[in-house]
Backbone as CSV, one residue per row, in Angstrom:
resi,resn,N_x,N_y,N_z,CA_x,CA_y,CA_z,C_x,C_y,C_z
1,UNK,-10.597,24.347,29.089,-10.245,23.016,28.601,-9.892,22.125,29.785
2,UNK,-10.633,20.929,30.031,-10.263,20.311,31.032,-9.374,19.242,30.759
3,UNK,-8.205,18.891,30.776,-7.484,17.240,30.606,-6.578,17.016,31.744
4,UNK,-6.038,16.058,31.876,-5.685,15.398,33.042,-4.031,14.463,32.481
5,UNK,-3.313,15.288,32.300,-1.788,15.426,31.417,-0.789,14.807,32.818
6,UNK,-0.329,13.733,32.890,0.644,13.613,33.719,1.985,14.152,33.648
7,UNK,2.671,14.738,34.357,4.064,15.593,34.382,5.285,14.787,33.703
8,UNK,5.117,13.850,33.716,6.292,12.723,32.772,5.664,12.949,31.331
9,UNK,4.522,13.116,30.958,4.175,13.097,29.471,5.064,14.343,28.362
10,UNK,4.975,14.042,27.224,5.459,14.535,26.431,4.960,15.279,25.192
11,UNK,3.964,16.182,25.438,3.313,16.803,24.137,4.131,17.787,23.386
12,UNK,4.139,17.684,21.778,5.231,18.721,21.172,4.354,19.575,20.580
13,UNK,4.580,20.727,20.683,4.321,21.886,20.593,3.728,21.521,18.615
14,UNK,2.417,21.684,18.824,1.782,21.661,17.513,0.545,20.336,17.838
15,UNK,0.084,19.542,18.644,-0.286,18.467,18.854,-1.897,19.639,19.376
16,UNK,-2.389,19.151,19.034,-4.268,18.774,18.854,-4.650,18.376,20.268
17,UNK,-5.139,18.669,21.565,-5.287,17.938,22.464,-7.204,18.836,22.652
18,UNK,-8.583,17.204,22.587,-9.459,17.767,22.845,-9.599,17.845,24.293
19,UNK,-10.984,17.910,24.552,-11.673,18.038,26.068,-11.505,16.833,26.621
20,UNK,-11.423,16.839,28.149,-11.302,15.965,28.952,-10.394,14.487,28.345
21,UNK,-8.993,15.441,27.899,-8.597,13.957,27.505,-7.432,13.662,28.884
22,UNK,-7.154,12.317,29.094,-6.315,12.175,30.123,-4.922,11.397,29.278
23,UNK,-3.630,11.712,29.524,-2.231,11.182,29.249,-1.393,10.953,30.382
24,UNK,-1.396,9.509,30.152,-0.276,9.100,31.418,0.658,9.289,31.696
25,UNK,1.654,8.516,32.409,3.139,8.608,32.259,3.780,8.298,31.640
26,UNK,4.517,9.203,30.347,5.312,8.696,30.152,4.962,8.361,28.723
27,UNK,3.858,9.210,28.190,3.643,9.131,27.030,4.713,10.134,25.985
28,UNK,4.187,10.201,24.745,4.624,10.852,23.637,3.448,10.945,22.592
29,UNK,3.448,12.347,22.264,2.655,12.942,21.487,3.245,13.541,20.863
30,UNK,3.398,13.284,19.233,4.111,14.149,18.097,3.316,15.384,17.839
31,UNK,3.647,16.479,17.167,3.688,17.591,17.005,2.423,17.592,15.776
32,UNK,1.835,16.754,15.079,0.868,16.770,14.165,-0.360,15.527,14.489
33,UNK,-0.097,15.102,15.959,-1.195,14.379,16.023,-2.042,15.318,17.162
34,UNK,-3.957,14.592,15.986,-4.895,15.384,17.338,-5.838,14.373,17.783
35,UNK,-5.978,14.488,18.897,-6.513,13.487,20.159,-7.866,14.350,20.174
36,UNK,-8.967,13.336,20.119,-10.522,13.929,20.145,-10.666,13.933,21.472
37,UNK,-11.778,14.579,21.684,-12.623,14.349,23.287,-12.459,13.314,23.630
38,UNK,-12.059,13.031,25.231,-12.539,11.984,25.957,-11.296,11.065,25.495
39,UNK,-10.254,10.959,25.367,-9.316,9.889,24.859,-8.619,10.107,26.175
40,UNK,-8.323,8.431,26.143,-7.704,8.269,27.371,-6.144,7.453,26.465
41,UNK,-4.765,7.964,27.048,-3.686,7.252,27.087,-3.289,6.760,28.116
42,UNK,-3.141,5.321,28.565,-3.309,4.777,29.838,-1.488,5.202,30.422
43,UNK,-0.710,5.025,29.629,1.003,5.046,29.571,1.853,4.692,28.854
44,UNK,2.959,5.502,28.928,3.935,4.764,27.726,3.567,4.741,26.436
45,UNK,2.887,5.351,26.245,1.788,5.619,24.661,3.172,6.294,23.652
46,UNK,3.103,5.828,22.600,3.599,6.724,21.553,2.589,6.923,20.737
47,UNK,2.518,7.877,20.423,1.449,8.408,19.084,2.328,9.445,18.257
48,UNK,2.382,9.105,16.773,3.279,9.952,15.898,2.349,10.028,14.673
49,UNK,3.282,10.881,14.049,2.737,11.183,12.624,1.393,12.182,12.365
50,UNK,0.709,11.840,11.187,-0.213,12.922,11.126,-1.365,11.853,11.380
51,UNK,-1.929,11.954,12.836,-2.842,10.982,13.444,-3.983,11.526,13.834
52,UNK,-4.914,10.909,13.405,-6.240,11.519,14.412,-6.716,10.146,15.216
53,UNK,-6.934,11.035,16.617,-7.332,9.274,17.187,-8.986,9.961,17.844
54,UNK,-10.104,9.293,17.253,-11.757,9.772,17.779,-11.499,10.154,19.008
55,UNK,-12.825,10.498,19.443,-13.376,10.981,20.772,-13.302,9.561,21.223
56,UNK,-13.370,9.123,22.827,-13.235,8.334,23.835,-12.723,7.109,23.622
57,UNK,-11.767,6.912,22.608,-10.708,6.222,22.517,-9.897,5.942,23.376
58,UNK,-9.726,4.647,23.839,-8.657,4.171,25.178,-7.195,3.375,24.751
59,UNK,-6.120,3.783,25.177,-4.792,3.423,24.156,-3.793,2.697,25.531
60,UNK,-3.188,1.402,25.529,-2.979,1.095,26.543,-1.698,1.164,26.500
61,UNK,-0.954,1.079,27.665,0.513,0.796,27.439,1.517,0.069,26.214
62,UNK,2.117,0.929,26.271,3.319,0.268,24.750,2.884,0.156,23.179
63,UNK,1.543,0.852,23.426,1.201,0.930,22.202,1.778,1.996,20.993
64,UNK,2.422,1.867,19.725,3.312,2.439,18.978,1.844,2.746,17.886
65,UNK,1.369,4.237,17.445,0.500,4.784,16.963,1.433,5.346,15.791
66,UNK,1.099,5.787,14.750,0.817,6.734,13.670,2.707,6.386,13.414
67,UNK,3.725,5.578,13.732,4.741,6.200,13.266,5.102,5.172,11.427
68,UNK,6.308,5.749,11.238,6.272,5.388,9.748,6.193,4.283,9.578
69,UNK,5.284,3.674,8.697,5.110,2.097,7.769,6.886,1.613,7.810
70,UNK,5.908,-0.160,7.448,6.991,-0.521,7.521,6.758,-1.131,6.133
71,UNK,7.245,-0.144,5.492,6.901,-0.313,3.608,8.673,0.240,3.058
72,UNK,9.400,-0.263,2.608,10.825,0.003,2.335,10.489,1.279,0.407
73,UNK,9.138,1.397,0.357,8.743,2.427,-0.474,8.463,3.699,-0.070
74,UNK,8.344,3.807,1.041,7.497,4.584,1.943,9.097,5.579,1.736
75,UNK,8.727,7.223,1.827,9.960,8.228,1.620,9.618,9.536,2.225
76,UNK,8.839,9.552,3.290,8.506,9.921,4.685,7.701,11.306,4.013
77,UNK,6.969,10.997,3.195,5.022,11.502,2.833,4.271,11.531,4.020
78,UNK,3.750,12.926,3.775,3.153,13.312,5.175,1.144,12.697,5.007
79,UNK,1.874,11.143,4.751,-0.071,10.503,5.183,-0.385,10.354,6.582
80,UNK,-1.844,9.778,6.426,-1.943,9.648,7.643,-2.618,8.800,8.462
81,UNK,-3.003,8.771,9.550,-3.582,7.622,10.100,-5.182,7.743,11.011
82,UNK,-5.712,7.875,10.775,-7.264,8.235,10.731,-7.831,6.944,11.811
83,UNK,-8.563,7.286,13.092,-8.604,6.291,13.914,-9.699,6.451,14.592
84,UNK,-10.759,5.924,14.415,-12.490,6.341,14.537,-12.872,6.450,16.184
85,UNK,-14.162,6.834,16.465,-14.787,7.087,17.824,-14.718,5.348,18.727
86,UNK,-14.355,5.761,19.665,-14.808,4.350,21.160,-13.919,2.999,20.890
87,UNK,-12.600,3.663,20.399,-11.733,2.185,20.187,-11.374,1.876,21.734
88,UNK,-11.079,0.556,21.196,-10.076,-0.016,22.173,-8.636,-0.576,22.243
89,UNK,-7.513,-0.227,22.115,-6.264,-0.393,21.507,-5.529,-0.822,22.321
90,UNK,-4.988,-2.095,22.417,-4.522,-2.794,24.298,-3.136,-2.715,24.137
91,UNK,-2.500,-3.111,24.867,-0.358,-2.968,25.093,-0.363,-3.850,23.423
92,UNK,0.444,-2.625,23.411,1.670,-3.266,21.894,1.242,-3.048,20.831
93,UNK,0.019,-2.773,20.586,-0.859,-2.614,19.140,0.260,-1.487,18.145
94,UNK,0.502,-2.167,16.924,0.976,-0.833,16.547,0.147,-0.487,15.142
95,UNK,0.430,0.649,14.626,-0.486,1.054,13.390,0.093,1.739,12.699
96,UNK,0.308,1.747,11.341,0.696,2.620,10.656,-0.092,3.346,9.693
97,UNK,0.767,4.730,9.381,-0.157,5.684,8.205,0.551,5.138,6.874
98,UNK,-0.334,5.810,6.104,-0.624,5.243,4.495,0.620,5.337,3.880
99,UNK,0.989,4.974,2.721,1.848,5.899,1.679,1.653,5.901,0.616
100,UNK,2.229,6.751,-0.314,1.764,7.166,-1.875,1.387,6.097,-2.728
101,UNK,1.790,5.146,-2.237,0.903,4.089,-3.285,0.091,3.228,-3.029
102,UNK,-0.347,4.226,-1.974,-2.028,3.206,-1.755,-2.771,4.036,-1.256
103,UNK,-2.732,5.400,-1.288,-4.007,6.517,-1.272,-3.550,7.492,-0.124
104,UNK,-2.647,6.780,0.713,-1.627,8.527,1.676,-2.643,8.324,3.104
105,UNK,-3.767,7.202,3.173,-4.552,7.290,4.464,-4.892,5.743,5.143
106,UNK,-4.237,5.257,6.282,-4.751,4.166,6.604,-5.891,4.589,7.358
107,UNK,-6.905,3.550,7.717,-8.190,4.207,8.366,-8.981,3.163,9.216
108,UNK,-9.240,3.810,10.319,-9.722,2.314,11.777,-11.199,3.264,11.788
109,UNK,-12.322,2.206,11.506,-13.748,2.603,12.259,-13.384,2.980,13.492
110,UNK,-14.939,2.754,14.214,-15.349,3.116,15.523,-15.668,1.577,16.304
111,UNK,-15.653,1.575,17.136,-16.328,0.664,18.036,-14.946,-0.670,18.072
112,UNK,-14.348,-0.248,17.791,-13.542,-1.510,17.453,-12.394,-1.938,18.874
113,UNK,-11.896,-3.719,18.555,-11.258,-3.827,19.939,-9.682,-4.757,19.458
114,UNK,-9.145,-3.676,19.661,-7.643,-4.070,19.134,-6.841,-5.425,20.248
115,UNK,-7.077,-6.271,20.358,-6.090,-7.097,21.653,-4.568,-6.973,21.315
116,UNK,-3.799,-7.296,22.429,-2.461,-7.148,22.533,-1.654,-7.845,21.503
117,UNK,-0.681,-7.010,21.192,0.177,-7.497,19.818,-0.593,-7.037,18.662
118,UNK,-1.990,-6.821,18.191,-2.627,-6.870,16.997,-1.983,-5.619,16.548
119,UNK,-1.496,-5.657,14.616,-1.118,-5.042,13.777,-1.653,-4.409,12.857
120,UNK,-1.875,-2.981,12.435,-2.556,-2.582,11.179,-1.574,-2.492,10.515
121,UNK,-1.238,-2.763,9.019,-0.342,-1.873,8.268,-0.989,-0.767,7.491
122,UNK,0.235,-0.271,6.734,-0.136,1.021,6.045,-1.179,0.689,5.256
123,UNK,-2.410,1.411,4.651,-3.085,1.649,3.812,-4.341,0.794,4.111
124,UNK,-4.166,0.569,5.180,-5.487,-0.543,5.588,-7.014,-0.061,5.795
125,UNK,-7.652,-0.161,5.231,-9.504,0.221,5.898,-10.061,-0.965,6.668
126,UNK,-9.930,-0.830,8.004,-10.880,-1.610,9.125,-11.813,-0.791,8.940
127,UNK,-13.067,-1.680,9.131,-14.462,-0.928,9.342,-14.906,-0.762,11.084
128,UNK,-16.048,-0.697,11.501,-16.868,-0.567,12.561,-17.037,-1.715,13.325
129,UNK,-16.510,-1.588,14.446,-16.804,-3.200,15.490,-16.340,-4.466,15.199
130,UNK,-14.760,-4.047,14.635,-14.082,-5.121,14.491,-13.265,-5.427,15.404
131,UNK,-13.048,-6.847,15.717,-12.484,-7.118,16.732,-10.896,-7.988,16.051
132,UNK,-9.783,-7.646,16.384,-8.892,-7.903,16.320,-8.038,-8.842,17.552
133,UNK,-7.774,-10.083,17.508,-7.344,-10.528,18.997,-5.719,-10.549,18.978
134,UNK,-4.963,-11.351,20.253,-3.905,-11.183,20.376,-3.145,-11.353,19.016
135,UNK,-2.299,-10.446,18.929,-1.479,-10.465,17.535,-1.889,-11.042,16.101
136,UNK,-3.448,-10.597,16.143,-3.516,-10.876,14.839,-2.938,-9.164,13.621
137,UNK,-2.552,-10.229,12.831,-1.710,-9.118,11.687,-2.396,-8.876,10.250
138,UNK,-2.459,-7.374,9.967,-3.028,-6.594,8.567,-1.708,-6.772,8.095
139,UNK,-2.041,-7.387,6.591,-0.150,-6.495,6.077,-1.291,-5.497,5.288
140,UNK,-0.081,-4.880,4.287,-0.460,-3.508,3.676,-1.325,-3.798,2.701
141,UNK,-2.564,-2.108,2.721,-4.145,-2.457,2.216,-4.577,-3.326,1.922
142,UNK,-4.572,-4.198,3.363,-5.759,-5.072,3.378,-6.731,-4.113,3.686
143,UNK,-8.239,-4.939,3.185,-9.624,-4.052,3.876,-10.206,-5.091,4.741
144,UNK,-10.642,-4.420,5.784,-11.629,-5.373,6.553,-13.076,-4.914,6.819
145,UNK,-14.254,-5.167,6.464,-15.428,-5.188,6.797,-15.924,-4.580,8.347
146,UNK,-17.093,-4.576,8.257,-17.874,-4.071,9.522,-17.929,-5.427,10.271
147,UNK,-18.122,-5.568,11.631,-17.857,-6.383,12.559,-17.235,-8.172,12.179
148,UNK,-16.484,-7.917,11.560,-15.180,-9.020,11.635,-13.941,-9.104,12.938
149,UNK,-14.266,-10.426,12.967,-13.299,-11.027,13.997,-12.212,-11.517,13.269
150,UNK,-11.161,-11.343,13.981,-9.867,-11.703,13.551,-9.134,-12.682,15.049
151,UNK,-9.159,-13.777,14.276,-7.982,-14.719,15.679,-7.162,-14.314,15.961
152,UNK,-6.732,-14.961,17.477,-5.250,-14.669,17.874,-4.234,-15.256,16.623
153,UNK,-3.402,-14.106,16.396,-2.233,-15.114,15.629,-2.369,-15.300,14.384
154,UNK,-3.645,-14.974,13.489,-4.065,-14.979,11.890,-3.319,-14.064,11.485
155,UNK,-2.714,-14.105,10.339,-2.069,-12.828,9.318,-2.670,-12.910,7.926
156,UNK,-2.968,-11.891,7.761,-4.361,-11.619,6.626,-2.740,-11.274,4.980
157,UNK,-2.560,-11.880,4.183,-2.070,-11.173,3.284,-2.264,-9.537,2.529
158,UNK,-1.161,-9.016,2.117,-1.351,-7.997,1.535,-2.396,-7.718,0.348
159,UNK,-3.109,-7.018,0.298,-4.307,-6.404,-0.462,-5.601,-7.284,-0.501
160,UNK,-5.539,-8.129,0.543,-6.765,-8.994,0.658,-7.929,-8.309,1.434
161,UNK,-9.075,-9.011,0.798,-10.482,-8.361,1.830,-11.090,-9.481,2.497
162,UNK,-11.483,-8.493,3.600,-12.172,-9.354,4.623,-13.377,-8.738,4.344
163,UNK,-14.267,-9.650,3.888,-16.062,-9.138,4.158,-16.672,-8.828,5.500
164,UNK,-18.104,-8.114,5.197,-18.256,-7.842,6.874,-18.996,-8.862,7.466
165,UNK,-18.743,-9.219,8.526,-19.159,-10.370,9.366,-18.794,-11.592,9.187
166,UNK,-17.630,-11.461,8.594,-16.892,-13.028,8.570,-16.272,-13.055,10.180
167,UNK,-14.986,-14.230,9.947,-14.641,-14.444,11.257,-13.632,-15.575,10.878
168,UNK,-12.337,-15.279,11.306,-10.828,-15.844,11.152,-10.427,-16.403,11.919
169,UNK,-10.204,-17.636,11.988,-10.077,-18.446,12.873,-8.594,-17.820,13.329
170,UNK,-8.171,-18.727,14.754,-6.914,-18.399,15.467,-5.768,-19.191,14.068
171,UNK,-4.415,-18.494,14.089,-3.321,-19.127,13.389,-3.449,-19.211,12.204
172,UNK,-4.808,-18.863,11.475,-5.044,-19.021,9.754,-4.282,-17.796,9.179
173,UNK,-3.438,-18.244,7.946,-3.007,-17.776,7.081,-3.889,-17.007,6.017
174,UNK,-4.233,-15.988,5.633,-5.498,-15.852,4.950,-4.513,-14.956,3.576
175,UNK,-4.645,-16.164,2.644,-4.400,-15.626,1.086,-5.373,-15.424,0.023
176,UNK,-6.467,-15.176,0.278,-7.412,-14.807,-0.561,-8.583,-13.833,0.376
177,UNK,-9.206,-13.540,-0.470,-10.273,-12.832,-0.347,-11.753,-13.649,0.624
178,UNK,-12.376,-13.202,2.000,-13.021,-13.812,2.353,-14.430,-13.208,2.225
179,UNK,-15.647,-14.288,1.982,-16.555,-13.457,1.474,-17.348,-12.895,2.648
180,UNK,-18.290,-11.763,2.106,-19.234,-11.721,3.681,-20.031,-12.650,4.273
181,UNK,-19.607,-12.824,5.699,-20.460,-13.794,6.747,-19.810,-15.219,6.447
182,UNK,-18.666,-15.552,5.959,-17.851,-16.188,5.694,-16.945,-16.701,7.023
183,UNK,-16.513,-17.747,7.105,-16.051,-18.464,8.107,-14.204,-19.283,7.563
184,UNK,-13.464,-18.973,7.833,-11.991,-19.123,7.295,-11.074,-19.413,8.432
185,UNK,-10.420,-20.582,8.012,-9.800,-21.594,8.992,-8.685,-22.379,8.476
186,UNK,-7.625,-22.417,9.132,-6.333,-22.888,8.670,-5.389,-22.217,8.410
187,UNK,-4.093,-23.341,8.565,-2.606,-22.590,8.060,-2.739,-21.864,6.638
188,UNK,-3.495,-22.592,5.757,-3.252,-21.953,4.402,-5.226,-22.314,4.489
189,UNK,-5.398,-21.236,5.103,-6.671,-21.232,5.111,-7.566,-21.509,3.818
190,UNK,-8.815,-22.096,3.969,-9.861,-22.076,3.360,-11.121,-21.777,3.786
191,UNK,-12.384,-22.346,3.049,-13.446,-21.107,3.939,-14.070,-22.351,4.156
192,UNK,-14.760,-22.195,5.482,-15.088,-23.330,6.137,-16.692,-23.308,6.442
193,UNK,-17.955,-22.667,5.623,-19.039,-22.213,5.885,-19.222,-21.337,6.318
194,UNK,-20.533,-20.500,6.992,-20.584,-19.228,7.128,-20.615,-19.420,8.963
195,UNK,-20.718,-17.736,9.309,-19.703,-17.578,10.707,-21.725,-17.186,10.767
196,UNK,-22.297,-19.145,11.401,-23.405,-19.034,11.873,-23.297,-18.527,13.667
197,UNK,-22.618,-18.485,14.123,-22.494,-17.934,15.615,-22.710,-16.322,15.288
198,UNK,-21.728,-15.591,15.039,-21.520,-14.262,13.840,-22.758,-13.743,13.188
199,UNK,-23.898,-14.317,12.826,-25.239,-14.244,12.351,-26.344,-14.478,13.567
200,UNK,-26.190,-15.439,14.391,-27.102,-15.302,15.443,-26.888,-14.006,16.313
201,UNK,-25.791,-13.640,17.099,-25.338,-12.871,17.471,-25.754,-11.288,16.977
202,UNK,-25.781,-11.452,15.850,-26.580,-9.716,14.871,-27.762,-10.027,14.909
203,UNK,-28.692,-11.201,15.378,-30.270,-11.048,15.476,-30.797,-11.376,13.892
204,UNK,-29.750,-11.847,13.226,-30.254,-12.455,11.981,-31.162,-13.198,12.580
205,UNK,-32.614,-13.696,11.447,-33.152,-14.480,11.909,-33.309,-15.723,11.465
206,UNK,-33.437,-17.060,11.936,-33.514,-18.393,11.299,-33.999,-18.700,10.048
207,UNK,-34.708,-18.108,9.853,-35.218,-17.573,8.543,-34.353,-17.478,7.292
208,UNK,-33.771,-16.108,7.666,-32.627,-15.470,7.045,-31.227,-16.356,6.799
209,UNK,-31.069,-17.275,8.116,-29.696,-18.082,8.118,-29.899,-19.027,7.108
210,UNK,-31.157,-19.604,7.090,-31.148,-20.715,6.196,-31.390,-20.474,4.761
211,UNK,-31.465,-19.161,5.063,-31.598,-18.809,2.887,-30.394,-18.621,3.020
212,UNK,-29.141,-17.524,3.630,-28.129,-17.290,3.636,-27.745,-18.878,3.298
213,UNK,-27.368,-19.591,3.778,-26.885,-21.392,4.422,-27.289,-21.730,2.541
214,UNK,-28.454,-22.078,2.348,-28.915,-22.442,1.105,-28.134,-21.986,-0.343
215,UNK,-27.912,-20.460,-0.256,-27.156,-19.832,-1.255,-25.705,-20.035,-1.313
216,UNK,-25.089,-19.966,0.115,-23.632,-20.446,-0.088,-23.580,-22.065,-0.370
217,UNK,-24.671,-22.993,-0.348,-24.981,-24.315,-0.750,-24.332,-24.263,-2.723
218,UNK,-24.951,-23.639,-2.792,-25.480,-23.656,-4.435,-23.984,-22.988,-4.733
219,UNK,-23.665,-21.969,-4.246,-22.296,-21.277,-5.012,-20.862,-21.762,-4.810
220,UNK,-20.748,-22.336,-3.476,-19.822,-23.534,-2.848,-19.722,-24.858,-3.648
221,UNK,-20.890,-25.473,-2.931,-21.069,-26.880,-3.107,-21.888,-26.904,-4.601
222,UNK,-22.219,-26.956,-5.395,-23.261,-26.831,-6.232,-21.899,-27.788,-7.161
223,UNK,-22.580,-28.614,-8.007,-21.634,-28.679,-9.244,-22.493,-28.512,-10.911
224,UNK,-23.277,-27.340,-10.787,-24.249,-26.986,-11.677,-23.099,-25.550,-12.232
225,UNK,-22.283,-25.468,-13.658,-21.565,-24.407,-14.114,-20.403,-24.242,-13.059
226,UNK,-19.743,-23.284,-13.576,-18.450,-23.038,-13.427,-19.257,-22.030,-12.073
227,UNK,-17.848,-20.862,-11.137,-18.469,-20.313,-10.109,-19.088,-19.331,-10.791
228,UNK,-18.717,-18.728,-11.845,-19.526,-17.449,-12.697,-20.760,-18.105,-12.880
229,UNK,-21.070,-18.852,-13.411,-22.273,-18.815,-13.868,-23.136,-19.387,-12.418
230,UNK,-22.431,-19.555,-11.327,-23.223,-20.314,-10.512,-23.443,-18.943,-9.543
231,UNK,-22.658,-17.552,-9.600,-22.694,-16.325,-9.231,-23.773,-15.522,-9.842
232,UNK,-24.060,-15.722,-11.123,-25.066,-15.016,-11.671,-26.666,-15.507,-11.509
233,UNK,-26.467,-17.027,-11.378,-28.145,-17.670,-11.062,-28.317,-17.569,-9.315
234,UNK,-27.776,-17.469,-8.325,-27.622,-16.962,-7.176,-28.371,-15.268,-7.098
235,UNK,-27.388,-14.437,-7.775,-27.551,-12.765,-8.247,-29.145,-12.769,-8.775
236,UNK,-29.591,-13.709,-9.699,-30.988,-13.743,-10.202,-32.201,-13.833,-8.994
237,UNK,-31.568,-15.950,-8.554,-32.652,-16.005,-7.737,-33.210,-15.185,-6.114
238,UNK,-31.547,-14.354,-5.940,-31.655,-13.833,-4.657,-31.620,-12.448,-4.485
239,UNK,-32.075,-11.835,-5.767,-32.062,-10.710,-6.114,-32.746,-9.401,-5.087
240,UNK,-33.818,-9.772,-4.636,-34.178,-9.112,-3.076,-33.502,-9.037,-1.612
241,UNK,-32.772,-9.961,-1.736,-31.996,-10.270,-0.593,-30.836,-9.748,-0.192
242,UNK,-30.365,-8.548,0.904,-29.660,-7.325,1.077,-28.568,-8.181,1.333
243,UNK,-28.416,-9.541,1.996,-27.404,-10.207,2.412,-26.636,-10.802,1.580
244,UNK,-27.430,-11.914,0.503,-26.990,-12.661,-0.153,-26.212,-11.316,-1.269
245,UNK,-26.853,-10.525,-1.604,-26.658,-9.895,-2.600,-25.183,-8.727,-2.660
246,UNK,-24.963,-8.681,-1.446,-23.870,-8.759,-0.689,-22.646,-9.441,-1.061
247,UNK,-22.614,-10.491,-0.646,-21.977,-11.402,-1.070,-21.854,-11.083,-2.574
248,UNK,-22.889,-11.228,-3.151,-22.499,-11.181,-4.809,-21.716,-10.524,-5.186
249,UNK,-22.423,-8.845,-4.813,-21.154,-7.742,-4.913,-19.661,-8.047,-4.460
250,UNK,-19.329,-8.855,-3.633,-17.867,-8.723,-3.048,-17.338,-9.530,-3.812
251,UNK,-18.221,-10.836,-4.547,-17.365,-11.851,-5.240,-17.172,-11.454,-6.390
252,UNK,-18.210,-10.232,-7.185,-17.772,-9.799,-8.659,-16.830,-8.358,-8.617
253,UNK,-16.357,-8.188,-7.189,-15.687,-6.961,-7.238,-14.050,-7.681,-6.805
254,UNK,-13.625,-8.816,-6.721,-12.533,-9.309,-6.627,-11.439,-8.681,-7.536
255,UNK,-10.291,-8.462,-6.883,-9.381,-7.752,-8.030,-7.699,-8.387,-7.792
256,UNK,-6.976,-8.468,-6.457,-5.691,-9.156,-7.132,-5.901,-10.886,-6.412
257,UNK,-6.713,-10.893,-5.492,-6.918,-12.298,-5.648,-7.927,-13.104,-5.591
258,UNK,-8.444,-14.371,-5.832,-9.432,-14.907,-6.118,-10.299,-14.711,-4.783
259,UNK,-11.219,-15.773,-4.734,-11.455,-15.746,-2.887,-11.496,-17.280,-2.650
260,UNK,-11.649,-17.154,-1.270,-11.693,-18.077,-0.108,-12.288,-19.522,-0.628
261,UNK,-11.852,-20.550,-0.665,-12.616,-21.540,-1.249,-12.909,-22.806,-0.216
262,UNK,-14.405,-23.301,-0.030,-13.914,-24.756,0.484,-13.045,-25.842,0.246
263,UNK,-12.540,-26.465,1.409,-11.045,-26.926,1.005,-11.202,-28.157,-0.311
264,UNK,-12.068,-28.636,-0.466,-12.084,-29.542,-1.597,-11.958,-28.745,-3.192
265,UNK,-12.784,-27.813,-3.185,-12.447,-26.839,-4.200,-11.311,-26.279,-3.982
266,UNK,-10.370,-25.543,-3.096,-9.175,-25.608,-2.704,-8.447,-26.433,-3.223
267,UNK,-8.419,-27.524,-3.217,-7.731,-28.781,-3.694,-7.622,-28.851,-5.174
């Protein structure tokens, strides 16, 4: 087994350590967390609880891992905190594991890039290649989508979803549900069109943007029926379409809050 353990570190007897992982100075490793291949703890790391952190995961100084939610329900249930392949987790990030009333597992994809200060809470599902910036905040089970951006400084409300490939502006308050490829902006955010930068960027093609562009036309802006019925002739006419149809699914699977609205409908 090759790893590269600095003499100030702190592993407790029961801790998971894979191949070639390196721990700095001055870390802490609880007794039920296991570290995949290739994970690097830069220093000062805490990692607790029942944690798995992927293979080549990089964890930077002061970062507080796996210890108990900050849920005043929470009665120290052995969940846990599940933390995917090739993160990036910078000073201060902290994360918590699940508790009994929201399934016992918070859970971080792969590819993803945590900036300094950014928060998961308990029970949260981040997906794959999400980017989180300075101190933006999850409260408890929120979900977030596959490559969503999160601003510096946004705090997403409790049990809200983020679709995949939206994108949160810096300082927005986000109390509803945002749809996929969705664009959300403000103190008491609303949805501000779709995250066309966010779509070029994935190699969508012009093509594609402007049917995408066209459909959130009609379900937004449209004043043809209420949004149901303007959800179901959308669902009809765009019925081939993996993207739009997308969207559909997330807007008829809404459950404690509405979603994201342009601010005039907002109003």
């Amino acid at each position: 087994m090759s790893q590269n353990i600095h003499q100030t570190a702190i592993i407790e007897d029961g801790a998971s350590i894979g191949e070639n992982v390196t721990i700095g100075p001055y870390c802490v490793v609880g007794p039920y967390v296991t570290l995949g291949d290739d994970v690097t703890l830069k220093a000062h790391v805490v990692i607790d609880g029942h944690t798995n952190v992927g293979e080549g995961t990089i964890i930077f100084p002061f970062a507080s891992i796996g210890s108990a939610p900050q849920d005043l329900k929470y009665r120290g249930e052995d969940s846990e905190l599940i933390i995917g392949k090739n993160n990036t987790i910078r000073e201060h990030v902290t994360m918590n594991p699940g508790t009994e009333s929201g399934g016992m597992k918070t859970i971080v994809g792969d590819n993803c890039l945590f900036m300094m200060g950014a928060h998961v809470a308990h029970d949260c599902i981040v997906g794959n290649n999400v980017i989180m910036a300075n101190n933006a905040t999850l409260g408890g089970h929120v979900s977030v989508g596959d490559h969503v951006l999160l601003g510096g400084l946004c705090a997403v409300h409790q049990f809200v979803r983020i679709g995949s490939f939206a994108v949160i502006s810096g300082l927005a308050g986000i109390a509803d549900d945002v749809i996929p490829y969705g664009r959300a902006k403000g103190e008491k955010a609303y949805l501000n069109g779709l995250n066309l930068i966010g779509l070029e960027r994935a190699n969508f093609s012009k093509d594609q943007i402007r049917t995408l562009q066209k459909a959130f036309n009609q379900l937004f802006d449209s004043e043809d029926g209420n949004f149901n019925q303007r959800l179901e002739a959308v669902a009809k006419e765009y019925e081939g379409d993996d993207a739009i149809m997308e969207i559909i699914r997330f807007a008829n699977g809404k459950d404690k809050f509405g979603l994201c609205q342009p601010r005039k409908k907002a109003a």
